[in-house]
Structure formats: C-alpha cells, structure tokens
C-alpha positions as CSV (number, residue, x, y, z in Angstrom):
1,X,228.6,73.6,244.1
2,X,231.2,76.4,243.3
3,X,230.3,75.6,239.5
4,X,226.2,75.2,239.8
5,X,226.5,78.6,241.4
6,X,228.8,79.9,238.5
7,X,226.0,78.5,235.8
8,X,223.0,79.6,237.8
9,X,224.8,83.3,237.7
10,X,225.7,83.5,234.0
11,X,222.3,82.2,233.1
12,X,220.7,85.1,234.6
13,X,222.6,87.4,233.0
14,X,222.2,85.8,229.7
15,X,218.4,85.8,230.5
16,X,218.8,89.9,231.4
17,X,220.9,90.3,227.9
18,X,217.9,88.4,226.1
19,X,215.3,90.9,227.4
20,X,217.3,93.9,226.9
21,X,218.2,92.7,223.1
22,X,214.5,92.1,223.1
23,X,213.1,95.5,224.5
24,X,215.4,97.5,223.4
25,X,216.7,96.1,219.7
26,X,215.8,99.9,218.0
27,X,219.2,100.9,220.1
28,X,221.5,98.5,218.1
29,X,222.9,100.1,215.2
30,X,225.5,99.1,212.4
31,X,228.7,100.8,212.1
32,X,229.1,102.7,208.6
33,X,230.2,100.3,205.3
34,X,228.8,97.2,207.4
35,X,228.5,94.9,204.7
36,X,232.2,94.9,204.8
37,X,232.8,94.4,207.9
38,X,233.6,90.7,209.7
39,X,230.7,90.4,212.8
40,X,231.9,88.1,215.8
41,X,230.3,87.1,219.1
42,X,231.4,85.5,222.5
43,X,229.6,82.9,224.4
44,X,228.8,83.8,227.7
45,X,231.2,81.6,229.8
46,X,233.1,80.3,227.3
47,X,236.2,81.6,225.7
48,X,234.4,80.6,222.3
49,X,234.0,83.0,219.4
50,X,231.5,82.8,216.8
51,X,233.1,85.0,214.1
52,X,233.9,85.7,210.3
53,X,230.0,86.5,209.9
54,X,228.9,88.9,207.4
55,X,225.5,91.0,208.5
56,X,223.8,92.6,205.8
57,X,220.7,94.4,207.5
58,X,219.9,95.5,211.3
59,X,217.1,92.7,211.0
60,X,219.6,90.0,210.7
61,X,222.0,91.5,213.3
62,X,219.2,91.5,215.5
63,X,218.2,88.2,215.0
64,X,221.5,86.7,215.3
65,X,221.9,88.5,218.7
66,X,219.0,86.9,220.0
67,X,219.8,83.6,218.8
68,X,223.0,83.6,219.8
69,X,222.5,86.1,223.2
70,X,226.5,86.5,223.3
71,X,228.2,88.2,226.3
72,X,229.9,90.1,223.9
73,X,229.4,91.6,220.4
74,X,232.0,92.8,218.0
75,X,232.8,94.1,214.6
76,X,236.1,94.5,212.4
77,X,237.7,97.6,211.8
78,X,238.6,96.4,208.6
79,X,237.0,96.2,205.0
80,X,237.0,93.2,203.5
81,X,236.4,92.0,199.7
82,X,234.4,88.8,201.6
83,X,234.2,89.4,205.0
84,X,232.9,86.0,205.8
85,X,235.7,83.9,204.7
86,X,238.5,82.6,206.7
87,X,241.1,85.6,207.2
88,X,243.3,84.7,204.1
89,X,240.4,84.6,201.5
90,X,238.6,87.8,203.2
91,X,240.3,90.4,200.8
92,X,241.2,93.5,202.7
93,X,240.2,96.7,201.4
94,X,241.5,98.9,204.7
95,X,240.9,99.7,208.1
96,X,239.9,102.7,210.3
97,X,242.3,103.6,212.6
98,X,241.6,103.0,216.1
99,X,243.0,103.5,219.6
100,X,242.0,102.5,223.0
101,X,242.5,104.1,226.1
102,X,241.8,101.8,229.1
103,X,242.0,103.4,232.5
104,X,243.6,99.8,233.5
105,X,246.9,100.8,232.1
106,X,247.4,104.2,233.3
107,X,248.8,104.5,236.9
108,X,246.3,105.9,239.4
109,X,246.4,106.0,243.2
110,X,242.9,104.7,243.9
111,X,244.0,100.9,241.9
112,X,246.0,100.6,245.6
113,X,242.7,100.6,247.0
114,X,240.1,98.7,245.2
115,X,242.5,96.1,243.3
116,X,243.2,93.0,244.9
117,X,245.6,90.1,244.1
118,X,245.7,86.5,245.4
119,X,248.6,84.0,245.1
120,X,247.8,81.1,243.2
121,X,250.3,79.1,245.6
122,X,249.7,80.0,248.8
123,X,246.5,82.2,249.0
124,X,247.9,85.3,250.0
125,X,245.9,87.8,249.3
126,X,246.6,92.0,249.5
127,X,245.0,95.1,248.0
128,X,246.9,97.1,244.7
129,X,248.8,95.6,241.9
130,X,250.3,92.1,242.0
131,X,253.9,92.3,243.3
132,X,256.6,90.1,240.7
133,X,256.5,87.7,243.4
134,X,254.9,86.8,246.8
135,X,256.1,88.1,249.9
136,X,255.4,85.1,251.6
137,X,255.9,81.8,249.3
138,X,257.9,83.7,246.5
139,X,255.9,82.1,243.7
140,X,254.8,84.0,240.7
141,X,251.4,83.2,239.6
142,X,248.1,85.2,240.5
143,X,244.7,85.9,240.3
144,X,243.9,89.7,240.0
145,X,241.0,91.3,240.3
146,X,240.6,95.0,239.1
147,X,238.0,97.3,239.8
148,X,236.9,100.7,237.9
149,X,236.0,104.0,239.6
150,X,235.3,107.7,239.1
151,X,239.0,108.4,239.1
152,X,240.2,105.4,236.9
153,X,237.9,106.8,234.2
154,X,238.4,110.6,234.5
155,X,242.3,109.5,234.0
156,X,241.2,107.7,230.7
157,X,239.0,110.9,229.6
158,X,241.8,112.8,230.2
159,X,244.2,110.6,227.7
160,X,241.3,110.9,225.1
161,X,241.2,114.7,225.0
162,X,245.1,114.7,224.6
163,X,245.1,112.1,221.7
164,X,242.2,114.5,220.5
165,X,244.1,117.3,220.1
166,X,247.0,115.3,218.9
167,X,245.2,114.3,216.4
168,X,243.8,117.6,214.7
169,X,247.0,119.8,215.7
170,X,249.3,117.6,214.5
171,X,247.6,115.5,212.0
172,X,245.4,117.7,210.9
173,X,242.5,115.3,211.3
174,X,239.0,116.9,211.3
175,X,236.9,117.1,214.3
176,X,233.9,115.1,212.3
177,X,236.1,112.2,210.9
178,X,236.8,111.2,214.8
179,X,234.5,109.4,216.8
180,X,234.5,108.1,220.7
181,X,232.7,105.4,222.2
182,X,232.1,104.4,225.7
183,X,233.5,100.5,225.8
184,X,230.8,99.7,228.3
185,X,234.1,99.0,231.2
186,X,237.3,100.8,232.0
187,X,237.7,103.1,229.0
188,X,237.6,104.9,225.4
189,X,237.8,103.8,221.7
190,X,238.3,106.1,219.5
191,X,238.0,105.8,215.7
192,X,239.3,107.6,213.1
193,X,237.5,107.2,209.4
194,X,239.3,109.0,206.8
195,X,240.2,107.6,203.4
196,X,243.3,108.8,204.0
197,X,244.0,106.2,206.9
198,X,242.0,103.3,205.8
199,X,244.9,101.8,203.7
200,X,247.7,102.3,205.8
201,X,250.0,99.2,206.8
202,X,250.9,98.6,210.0
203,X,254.7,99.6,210.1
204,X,252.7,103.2,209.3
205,X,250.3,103.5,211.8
206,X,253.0,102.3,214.3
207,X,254.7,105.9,213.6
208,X,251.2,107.2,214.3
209,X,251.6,105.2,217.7
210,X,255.1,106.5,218.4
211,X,254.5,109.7,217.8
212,X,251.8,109.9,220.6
213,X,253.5,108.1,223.0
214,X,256.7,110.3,222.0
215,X,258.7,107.7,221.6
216,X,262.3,108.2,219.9
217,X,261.9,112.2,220.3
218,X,265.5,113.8,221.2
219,X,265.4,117.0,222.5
220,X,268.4,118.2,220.5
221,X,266.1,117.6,217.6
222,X,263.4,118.9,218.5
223,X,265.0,122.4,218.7
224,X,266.8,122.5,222.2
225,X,270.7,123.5,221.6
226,X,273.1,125.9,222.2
227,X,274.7,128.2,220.8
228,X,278.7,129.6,219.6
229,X,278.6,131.9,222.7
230,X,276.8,129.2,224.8
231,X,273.6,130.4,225.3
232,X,271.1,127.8,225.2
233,X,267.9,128.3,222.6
234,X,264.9,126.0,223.0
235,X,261.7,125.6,221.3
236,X,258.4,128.2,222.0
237,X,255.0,127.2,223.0
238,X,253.6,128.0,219.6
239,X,255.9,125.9,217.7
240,X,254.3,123.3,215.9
241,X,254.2,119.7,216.7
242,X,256.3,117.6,219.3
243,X,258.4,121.5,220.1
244,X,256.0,123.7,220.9
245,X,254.2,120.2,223.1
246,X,257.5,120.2,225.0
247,X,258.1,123.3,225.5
248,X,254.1,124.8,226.5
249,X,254.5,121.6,229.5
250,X,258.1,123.2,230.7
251,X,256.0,126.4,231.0
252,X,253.3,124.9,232.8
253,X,255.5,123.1,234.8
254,X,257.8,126.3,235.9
255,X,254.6,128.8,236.2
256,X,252.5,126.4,237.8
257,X,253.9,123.2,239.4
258,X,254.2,122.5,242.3
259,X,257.7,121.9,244.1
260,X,257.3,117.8,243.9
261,X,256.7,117.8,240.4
262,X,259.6,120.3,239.9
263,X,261.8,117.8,241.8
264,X,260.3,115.3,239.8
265,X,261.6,116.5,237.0
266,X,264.9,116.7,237.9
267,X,265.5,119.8,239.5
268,X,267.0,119.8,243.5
269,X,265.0,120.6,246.0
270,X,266.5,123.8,246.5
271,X,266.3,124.8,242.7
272,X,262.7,124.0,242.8
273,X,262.3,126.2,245.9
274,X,263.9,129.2,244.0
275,X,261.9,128.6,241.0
276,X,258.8,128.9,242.9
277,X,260.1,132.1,245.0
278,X,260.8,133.7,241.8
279,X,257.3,132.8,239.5
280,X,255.9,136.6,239.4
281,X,258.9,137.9,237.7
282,X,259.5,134.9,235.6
283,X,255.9,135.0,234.0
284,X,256.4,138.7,233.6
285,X,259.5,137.8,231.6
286,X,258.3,134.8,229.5
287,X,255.4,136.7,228.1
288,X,256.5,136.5,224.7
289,X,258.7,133.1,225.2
290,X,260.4,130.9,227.2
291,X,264.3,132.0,228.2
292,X,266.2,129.2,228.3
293,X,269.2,130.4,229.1
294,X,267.6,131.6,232.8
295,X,268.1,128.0,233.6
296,X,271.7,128.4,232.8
297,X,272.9,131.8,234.2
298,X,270.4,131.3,237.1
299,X,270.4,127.9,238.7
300,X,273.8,126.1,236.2
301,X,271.7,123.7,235.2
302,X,273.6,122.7,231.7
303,X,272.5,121.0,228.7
304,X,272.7,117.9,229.4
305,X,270.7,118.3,232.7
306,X,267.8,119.7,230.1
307,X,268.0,117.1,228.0
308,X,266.8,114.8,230.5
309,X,264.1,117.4,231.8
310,X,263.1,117.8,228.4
311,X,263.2,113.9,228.6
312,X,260.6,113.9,231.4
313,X,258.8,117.2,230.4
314,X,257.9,115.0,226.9
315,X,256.5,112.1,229.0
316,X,253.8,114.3,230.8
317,X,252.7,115.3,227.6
318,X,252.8,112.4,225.8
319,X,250.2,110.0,225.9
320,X,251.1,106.5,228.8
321,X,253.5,104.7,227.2
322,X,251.4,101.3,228.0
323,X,247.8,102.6,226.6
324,X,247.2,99.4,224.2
325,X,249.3,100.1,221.2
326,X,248.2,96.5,219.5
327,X,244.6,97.8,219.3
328,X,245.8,101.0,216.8
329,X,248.8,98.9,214.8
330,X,246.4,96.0,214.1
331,X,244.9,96.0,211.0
332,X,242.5,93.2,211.1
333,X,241.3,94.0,214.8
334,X,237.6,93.4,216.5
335,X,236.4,96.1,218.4
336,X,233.3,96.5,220.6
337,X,229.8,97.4,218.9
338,X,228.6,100.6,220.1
339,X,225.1,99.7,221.7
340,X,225.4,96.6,222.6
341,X,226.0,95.2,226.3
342,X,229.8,94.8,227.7
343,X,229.7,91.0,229.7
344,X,232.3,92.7,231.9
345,X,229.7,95.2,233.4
346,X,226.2,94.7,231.8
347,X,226.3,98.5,230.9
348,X,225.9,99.8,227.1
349,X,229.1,100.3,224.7
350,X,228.1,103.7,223.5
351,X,228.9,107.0,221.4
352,X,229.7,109.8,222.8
353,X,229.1,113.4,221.4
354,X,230.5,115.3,224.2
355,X,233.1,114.1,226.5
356,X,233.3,116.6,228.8
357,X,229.6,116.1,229.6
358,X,229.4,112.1,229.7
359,X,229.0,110.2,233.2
360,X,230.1,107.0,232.6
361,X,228.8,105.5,235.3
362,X,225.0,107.1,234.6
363,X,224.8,107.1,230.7
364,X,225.5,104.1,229.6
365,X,222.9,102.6,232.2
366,X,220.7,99.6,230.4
367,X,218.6,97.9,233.0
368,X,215.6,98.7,234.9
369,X,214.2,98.0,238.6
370,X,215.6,96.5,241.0
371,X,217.1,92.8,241.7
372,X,218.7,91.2,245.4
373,X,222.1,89.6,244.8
374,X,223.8,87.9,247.3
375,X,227.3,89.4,247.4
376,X,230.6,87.7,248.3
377,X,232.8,90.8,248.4
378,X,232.9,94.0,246.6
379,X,234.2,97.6,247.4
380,X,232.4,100.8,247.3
381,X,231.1,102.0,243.6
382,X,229.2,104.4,242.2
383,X,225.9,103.6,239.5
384,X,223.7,106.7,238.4
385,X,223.8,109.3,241.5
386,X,224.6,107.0,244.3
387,X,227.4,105.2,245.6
388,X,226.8,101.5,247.1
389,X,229.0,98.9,249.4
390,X,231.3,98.0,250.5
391,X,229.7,94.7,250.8
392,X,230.9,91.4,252.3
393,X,228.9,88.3,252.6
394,X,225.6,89.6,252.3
395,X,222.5,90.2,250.7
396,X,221.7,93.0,249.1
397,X,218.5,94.7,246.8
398,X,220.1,97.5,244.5
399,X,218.8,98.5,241.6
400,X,219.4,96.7,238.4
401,X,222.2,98.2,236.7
402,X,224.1,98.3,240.2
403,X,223.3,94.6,240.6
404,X,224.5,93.6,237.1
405,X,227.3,95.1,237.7
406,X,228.2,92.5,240.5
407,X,226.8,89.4,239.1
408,X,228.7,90.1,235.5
409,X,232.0,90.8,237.8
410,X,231.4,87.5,239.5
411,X,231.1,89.5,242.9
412,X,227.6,87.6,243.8
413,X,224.9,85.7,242.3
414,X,220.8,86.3,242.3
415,X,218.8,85.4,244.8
416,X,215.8,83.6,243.8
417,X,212.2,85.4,244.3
C-alpha cells in the first residue's frame, strides 16, 4: 500500500511539473556558451540520470523537458569540445568556478527543532541531528529527515555575502563576472565566469577553497609577532587580505561582543568582564589601530594565548569549514538549472540580482491555487506571507506552492477531488 501511495504521490507531482514546463516554458533559459555545456536529468523516483546530452536551442531544451518531465534538471559547469560524448571523449575546454552554500551544513539552533532522526534498528526516533549512535540499541544507522526555515536560509545568505566580498577584496573579482542563484531548497550557488578561472585545475581552485575557509593560515604569518623589547605588533583592519580579516573580527569582537563570545574565544570569564568594563576608553584608543600589546600589559595574556585567539578570531571570519568544497574543486560538476523546478521542494531554482532583497520562501513560488494533501507529519513553515502547521495526521487545503512543498518532501500525498 506503502508503495501505491508513494507512486500515486510522485505521479502528481510529475503531472504539476508537466503543466508548469507547459505554462510557463518562456521562464526556462540556457546558461551562457550552452552549446558546450553537458545537459542531464533525473527521473522522478528513481536514482536514474539521463545525461551527457548536448542542447543546442531553448526549443529543444523545452521539448526534452516535457518529454522527459525530470524531477530535476542540470547543466555542466564545464566546456566541452563534444559535450555529448562519454566523459573521456568530451574534450574539456574549462569550467566556471562555483561554490555552494547549503544552510544544511552550517550549524544553526533551530535544526534542534525541526530535524528529526529515526534508528534504522530499533525505531527510535528524537528531534536534532542524528547522534553517532543510539541511545537506546547503540546501532549506527539512520534515517534523517531535515527541514529548511527562515533562519537556516538567512545563515546561508549570510555565508554568500562573506564569500562575496571575499571574492572582489581579495581576488579582485568584478561584481558583474559573479552571479547567485537560488537552488530551489536549502541554499546558494554562486558562479564565477571569468576567463581567468575557466582553465584552472583542481589542485588550483582547491587554494581558492582553502583560502576561504582559512585553512592553513598561522597567525605568526599573517603579521602577529613580537618584538626585541617584547611588545607584541599585530596586523590593522585595513591590511589587505587574510590580516586586516583577522584583525577587523578581533576589533568587532573586543568593541562589540558580548561576554560569551569573549569567553568563547579564549579569554576568562573575568578578562572578558574587564574587557567589557573598559570598551569606552578602548575604542577611544584604537581609533587609528588596534594595540596589541594592551592585551599584554593589561590582562598577561602572552603570545601564545593570541595565537590561538587569533586561531578562533580567523574561524568567525572565515567561511564554515563544511560548506561543500567538492562542488568548487570539481571541474566536471552538474549544477542546478536556474528556472527550472527543484524535486526537493517544487519551488523555482532562480537568479538573484539582489540578495539583500530576496525572500526565498516567496520568490521563487511556481504554482498556483490551491490543492488538499493529506499530511502525515510536518512542522511549522513558512510559504509567501504565512506560516502553516504543524500538522499531524490530517487533511489539509493550502495553497499550491505550500502543498507541493509537502508532497515533494514525502510529508503527505493528494487527496483525490
């Protein structure tokens, strides 16, 4: 039954993604230099690919979606000689640099509430991330189901407007050669089309990649030392690169943190107390740059104890360590085709030409009216200006982007009219 449900489920969405492919074809577009790039598409249900297609007009795009109505549509990042050959006869010719930032791998608080795992032993089941093994059978295999929310996303807009200004500060990238795009689920892809990057190997954009996540960086190198007399120099705010990064979030963090972070850090409870007490005549002081040696002569905090607040101060600044690094180092990779529906959610992969403005959980709306769905369990979420559920066991008419939501999360299935 479990399975006729399953079938009855993805054929109505497959049936929604026909009409909307059908209605709305003007909105699918081809990335730039598309004759060169490999096409692929997933079968809804299926963990089947059809791939290694070359597209060379809208037209035919459009008519292979329909034909095909995939779950999922992708694109190569790559250039090939021949993209429709097998992948050692396609002849690469380069490949846009690309990261993606997925709210599912930075850490944020509200994953403890609308994550769940289950135990694929003995059916325990508990909200957050899945522990290394159950409490209660100690077995090691789950099922995990994650959710996406106001707060997941924010976090992952946040990331993108740090790699941003990586990006031109530090690489001197222009504004116009990046472009963002909404994935259609839990985060941000952003591309990056200059000449100069298309032919770079992987070992070279892997630097790219460390340098981001500030991997390697020692603070002795990056300017922090001290002196014959022992008086400890550091780097200034507007130092360029991975020094002035450093040392603008140790002035954020002594001006304006609070006393956890401060702890955080590394400091004692007591030192973060009197660093707090003392902000008004600090910021006086540090108008023109940081003193370093204060730290020193005021609270005998000695180099090494810098080092590894440096250390810490580089990870806040940096972007999360676990943001998918395979996506940027992969020369050959398939990414999502802004435009077209994400399976995962039934919402549009789009562009996005201001980030500060986009609602991802209003723009990228596709569908239309309303459907009933009966839902088996879901937590609260937000679709356009309202915010729907929790819902257990019951059905429910929401309008049609809300619904699609939970039939392409597996949350419910439609109820016949």
């Amino acid at each position: 039954m479990a399975g006729l449900q399953d079938r009855e489920r993805l054929g109505f969405i497959k049936q929604a993604f026909l009409q909307y492919y059908t209605k709305q074809s003007s909105r699918v577009s081809l990335p730039t230099d598309f004759r060169s790039r490999e096409f692929a598409f997933l079968a809804f249900g299926e963990r089947f690919m059809t791939r290694h297609k070359a597209i060379g007009s809208r037209e035919e795009l459009v008519n292979t979606i329909r034909m095909l109505v995939p779950s999922d549509i992708y694109y190569s990042t790559a250039y090939y000689d021949r993209p429709a050959e097998e992948m050692e006869r396609k002849g690469w010719l380069g490949s846009d640099l690309v990261f993606d930032v997925d709210a599912d791998h930075i850490d944020t608080s509200c994953k403890a509430n609308h994550d769940m795992w289950s135990c694929s032993s003995c059916g325990l089941t508990k909200q957050g991330k899945a522990p290394a093994q159950c409490p209660s059978c100690g077995k090691t295999r789950f099922e995990e189901r994650t959710w996406f929310c106001d707060e997941c996303l924010r976090a992952a807009k946040n990331e993108v407007f740090k790699l941003l200004d990586f990006l031109t500060r530090d690489f001197g990238i222009p504004q116009d050669e990046m472009h963002i795009f909404f994935s259609g689920h839990r985060g941000y892809h952003l591309h990056v089309r200059t000449e100069q990057v298309r032919r770079l190997d992987e070992s070279q954009r892997k630097e790219i990649v460390d340098y981001v996540l500030g991997l390697g960086l020692d603070a002795f190198y990056q300017g922090l030392y001290k002196k014959p007399k022992d008086a400890i120099v550091g780097p200034q705010r507007d130092d360029p690169g991975w020094r002035g990064r450093f040392a603008s979030e140790i002035h954020r963090l002594i001006l304006k943190g609070t006393e956890d972070e401060l702890v955080g850090l590394g400091f004692s409870r007591r030192q973060a107390g009197l660093i707090m007490k003392e902000r008004a005549q600090r910021e006086e002081r540090w108008k023109e740059k940081i003193l370093w040696s204060e730290f020193e002569d005021r609270f005998r905090i000695k180099e090494t104890a810098w080092k590894a607040i440096i250390s810490r101060a580089i990870s806040k600044g940096a972007l999360p360590a676990e943001i998918d690094t395979v996506v940027t180092t992969d020369i050959h990779r398939l990414i999502r085709l802004p435009e077209t529906l994400n399976g995962k959610t039934g919402l549009r992969a789009m562009a996005v030409s201001n980030l500060d403005a986009f609602d991802p959980f209003l723009d990228p709306i596709a569908f239309e009216g309303e459907e009933t769905v009966r839902v088996i369990e879901a937590p609260a979420f937000r679709m356009g200006e309202t915010t729907y559920g929790p819902y257990t066991k019951e059905d429910v008419t929401l309008p049609a982007a809300a619904a699609m939501l939970l039939l392409c999360k597996g949350l419910g299935g439609p109820v016949q009219k």
